[in-house]
C-alpha positions, 0 to 999 in steps of 0.5 A: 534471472537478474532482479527487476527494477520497481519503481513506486511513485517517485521511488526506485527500487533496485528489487521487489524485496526492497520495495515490500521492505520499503513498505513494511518499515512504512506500515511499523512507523504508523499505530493502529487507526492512524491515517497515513500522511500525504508524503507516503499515501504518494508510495501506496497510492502507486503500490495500490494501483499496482495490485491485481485487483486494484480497480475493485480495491480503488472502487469510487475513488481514494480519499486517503490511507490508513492503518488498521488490523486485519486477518489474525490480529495483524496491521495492515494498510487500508484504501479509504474511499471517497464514498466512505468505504474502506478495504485491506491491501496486501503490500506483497501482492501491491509489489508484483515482480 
């Protein structure tokens, strides 16, 4: 089965693997509490909206992204809300193929 094309905000990715690379090597540029810039919050606002459960992760709107530790002491990226609240997001589940 051939690999199927994803495409996130204005980006195309011959494959789902370049996608999550794409990603990861997003989440490796950022320290822990800092807030994603405009420029990439455009790729994981499209990511986020691509996520099995993406109305319950986006709730009452997205003010902005950020990184944060998660399960295990890992990173990961964060949805703030407009309502001050906040939720994890895997990067493979945002990138379903």
């Amino acid at each position: 089965m051939p690999a199927k094309p994803i495409t996130l905000g204005p980006r195309n990715f011959a494959k789902r693997g370049d996608a999550i690379e794409f990603l990861k090597e997003m989440l490796g540029r950022y320290d822990l509490g800092d807030r994603v810039n405009s420029e990439d919050a455009v790729f994981l606002r499209a990511a986020l909206e691509n996520h099995p459960d993406s109305a319950k992760k986006i709730g009452c709107g997205i003010a902005d992204f950020s990184v944060r530790s998660a399960d295990f002491g890992t990173r990961c990226f964060w949805v703030n809300r407009t309502d001050g609240s906040t939720e994890k997001f895997s990067i493979t589940a945002s990138i379903r193929g």
